[in-house]
N, C-alpha and C positions, 0 to 999 in steps of 0.2 A: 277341503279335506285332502290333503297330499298330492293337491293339485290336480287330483281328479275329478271330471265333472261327471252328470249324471249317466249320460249315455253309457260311458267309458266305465264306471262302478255296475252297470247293468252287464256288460260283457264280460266284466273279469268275473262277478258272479256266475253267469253262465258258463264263462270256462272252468273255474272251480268244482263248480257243479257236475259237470261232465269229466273232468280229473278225478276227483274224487269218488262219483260215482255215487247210483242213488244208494246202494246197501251201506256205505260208511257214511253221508251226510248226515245223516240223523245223530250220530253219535259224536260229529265232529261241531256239531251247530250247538249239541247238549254242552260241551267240552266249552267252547268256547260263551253260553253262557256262565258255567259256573267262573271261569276268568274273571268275567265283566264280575261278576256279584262279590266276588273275592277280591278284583282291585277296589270296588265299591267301599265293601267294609275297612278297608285297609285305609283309604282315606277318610273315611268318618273317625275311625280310631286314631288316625293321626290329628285331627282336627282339635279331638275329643283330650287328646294328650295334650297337645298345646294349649290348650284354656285352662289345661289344667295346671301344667306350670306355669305358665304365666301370670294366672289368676286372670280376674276381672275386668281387662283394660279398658273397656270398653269400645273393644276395636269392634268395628264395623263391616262383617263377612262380606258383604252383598255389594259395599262400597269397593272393596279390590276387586269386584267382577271382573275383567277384562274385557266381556261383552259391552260394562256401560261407559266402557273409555270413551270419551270424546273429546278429542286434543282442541276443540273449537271453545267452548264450554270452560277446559282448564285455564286458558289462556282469557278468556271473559271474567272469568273469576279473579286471575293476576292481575288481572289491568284494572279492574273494579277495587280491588283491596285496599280498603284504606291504611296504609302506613304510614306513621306521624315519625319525625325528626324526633330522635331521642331528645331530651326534655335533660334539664342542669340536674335534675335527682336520679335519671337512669345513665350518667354517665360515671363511671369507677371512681373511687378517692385517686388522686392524685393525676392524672387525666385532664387537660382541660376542656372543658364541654368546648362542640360544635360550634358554628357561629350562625346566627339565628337564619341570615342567608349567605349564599356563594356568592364569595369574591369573584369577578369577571378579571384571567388577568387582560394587564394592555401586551401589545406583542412583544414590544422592550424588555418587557419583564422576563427576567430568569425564573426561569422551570423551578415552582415550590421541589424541596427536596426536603424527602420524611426518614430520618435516620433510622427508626421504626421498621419499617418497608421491608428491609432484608435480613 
């Protein structure tokens, strides 16, 4: 949390506390819950707008978590994913389909050039 650990959030509390003084904490702690409860609704209503335009995607809240990132997991999933060679029916009209495997060249061989490309 802003690179502060717990020791260090225990003292700036403390020194806050004695800055502020006990007759306005109370009213500064009251202040900054009504914040939190008012950023709170501000993002459920924002949530609550975007479902709503967007409609029904079936997007998956809980899935963008950030806390359930795990860069180990993504990369198990890519290497796992079975991707097939597009197939003579998923290639465009006029296109000639893929060839069923790569050509290895020899080193003699001139560099294939795709006029495409650029």
């Amino acid at each position: 949390m802003f690179g502060v650990n717990g020791g260090e959030l225990i003292i700036l509390l403390l020194v806050v506390a004695l800055v502020v003084g006990p007759e306005r904490l109370p009213g500064y702690a009251e202040q900054l819950g009504k914040w939190a409860r008012g950023l709170r609704g501000y993002l459920q209503d924002a949530r609550r707008r975007v479902d709503d335009e967007v409609g029904d995607t079936g997007l998956d809240w809980e899935a963008l978590d950030p806390r359930r990132y795990d860069p180990r997991r993504i990369v198990r999933e890519a290497l796992l994913d079975d991707t097939t060679a597009p197939t003579t029916g998923d290639v465009p009209p006029g296109r000639p389909a893929a060839p069923s495997r790569a050509a290895t060249p020899t080193p003699d061989a001139p560099t294939p050039y795709d006029d495409e490309a650029t």
